[in-house]
C-alpha positions as CSV (number, residue, x, y, z in Angstrom):
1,X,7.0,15.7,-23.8
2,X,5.5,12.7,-22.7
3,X,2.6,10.9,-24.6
4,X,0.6,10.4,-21.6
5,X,1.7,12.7,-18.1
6,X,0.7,10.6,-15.2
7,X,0.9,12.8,-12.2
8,X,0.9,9.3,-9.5
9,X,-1.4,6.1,-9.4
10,X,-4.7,7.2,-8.7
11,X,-6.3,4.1,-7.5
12,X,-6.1,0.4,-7.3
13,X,-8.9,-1.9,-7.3
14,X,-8.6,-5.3,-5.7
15,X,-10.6,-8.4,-6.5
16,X,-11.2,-10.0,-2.7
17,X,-13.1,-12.6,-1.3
18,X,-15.2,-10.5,1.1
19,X,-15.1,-6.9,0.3
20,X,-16.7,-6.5,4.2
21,X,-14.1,-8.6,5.6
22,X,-11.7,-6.7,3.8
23,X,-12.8,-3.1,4.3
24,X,-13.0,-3.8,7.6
25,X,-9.5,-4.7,7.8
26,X,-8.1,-2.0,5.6
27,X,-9.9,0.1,8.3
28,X,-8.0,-0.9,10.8
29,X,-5.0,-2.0,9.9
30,X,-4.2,1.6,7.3
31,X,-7.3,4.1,8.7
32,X,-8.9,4.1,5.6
33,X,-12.7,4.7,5.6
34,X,-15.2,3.6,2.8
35,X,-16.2,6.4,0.2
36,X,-19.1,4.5,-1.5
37,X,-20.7,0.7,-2.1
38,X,-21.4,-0.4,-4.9
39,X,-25.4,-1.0,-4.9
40,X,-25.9,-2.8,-8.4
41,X,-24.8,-4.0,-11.7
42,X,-21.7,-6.3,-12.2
43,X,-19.0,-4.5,-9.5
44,X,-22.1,-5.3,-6.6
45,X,-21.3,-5.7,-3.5
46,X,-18.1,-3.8,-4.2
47,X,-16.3,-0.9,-1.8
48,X,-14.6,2.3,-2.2
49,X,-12.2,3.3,0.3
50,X,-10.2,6.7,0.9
51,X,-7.3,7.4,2.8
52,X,-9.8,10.7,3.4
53,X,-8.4,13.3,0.4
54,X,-9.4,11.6,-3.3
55,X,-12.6,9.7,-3.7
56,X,-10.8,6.5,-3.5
57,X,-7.3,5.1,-3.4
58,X,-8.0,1.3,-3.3
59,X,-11.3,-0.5,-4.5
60,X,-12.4,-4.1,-3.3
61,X,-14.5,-5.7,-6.0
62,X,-15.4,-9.1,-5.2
63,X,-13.8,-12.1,-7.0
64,X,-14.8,-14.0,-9.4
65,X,-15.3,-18.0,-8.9
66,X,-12.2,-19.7,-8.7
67,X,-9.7,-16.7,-8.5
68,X,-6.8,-16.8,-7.4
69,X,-6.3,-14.4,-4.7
70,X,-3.1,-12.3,-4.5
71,X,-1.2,-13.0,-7.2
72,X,-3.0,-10.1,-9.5
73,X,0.8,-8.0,-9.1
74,X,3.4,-7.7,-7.2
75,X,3.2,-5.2,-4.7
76,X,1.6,-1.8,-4.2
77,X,3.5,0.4,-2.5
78,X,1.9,3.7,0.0
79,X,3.9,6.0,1.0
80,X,3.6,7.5,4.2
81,X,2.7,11.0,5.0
82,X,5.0,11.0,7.8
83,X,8.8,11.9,6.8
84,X,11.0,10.5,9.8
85,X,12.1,7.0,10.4
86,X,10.2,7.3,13.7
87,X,7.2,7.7,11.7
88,X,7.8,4.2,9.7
89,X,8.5,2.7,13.0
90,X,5.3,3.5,14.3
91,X,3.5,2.2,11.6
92,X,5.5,-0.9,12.1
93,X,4.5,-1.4,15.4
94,X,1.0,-0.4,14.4
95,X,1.3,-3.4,11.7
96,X,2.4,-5.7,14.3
97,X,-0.5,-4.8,17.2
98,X,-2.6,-5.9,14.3
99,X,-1.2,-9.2,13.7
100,X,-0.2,-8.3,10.2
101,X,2.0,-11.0,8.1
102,X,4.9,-9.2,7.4
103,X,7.1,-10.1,4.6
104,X,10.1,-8.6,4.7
105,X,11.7,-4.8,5.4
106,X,13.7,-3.4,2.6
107,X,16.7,-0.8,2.8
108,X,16.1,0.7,-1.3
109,X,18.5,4.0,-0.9
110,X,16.1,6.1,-1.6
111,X,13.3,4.6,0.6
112,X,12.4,2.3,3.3
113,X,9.5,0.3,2.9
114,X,7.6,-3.0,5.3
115,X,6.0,-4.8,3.4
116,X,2.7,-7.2,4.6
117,X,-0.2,-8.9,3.3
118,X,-3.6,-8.3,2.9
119,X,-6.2,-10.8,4.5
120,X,-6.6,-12.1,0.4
121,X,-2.5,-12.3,0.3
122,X,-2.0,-8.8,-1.7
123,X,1.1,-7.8,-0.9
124,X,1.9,-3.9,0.1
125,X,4.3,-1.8,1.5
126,X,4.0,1.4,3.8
127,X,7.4,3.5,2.5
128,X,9.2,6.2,4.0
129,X,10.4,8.4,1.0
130,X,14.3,9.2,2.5
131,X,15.2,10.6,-1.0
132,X,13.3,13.4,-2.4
133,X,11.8,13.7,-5.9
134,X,11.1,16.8,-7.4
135,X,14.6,17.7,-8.4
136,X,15.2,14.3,-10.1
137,X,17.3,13.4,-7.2
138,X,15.9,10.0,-6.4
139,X,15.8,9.0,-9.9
140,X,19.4,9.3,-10.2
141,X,20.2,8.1,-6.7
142,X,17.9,4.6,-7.6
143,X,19.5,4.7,-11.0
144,X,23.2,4.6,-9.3
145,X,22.6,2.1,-6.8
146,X,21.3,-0.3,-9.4
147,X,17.5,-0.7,-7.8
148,X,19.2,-1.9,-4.6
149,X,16.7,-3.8,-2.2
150,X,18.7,-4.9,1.0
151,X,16.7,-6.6,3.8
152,X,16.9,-4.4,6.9
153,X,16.1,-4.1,10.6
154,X,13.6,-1.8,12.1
155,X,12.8,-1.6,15.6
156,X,9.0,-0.7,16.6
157,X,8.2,2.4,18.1
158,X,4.9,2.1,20.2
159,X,2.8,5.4,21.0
């Protein structure tokens, strides 16, 4: 048994420089609509957003004086409803139509994933799961292959 069970990350909250600007753009660019704003105390002026099933998946707080702007982690990575390569192709063109900085495209084994910028430099990455995990399966598949992350081609789909 585990200490703590964590069933998948809940939520992220992002410090930006214009949580507007920002929703706005997470609107557009990944659907998502806001859930609630934050009316007072310190987090004002902050923004939930929902992909439209939990309350909210990402939060925009604004930042602090001075911050520096995406370099809080790494990456966050969203994986797509969708379950065919078509379906990460779309959302690559989709991306693209948008103007989106992308970064790179990864090849991990077990998944696919683009990954782009947010307008404050936060990377993330849309992934196609290829490998499923409730039998373990991609755990040992990601295991094997050593974590590999090989840059990869993918051709938009439009419509």
């Amino acid at each position: 048994m585990k200490p703590i069970e964590v069933k998948r990350i809940a939520h992220i909250v992002l410090y930006v420089t214009d949580p507007e600007a920002s929703a706005a753009w997470y609107g557009k660019v990944l659907g998502m609509e806001i859930s609630a704003r934050v009316k007072e105390g310190p987090y004002k002026g902050g923004i939930f957003l929902t992909f439209g099933v939990s309350d909210h998946d990402i939060a925009l707080f604004p930042a602090p004086e001075g911050a520096t702007q995406g370099k809080e982690f790494e990456h966050v990575g969203l994986q797509l409803a969708g379950e065919t390569m078509a379906d990460l192709q779309r959302a690559y063109a989709h991306l693209l139509a948008n103007e989106v900085r992308i970064a790179e495209i990864l090849d991990h084994g077990v998944s696919t994933g683009i990954y782009f910028y947010d307008p404050d430099g936060h990377m993330l990455e849309v992934l196609l799961q290829r490998t499923a995990h409730d039998d373990g399966q991609a755990i040992r598949q990601l295991r094997e292959n050593g974590g590999q992350a090989d840059p990869t081609a993918l051709d938009p789909l439009h419509g």
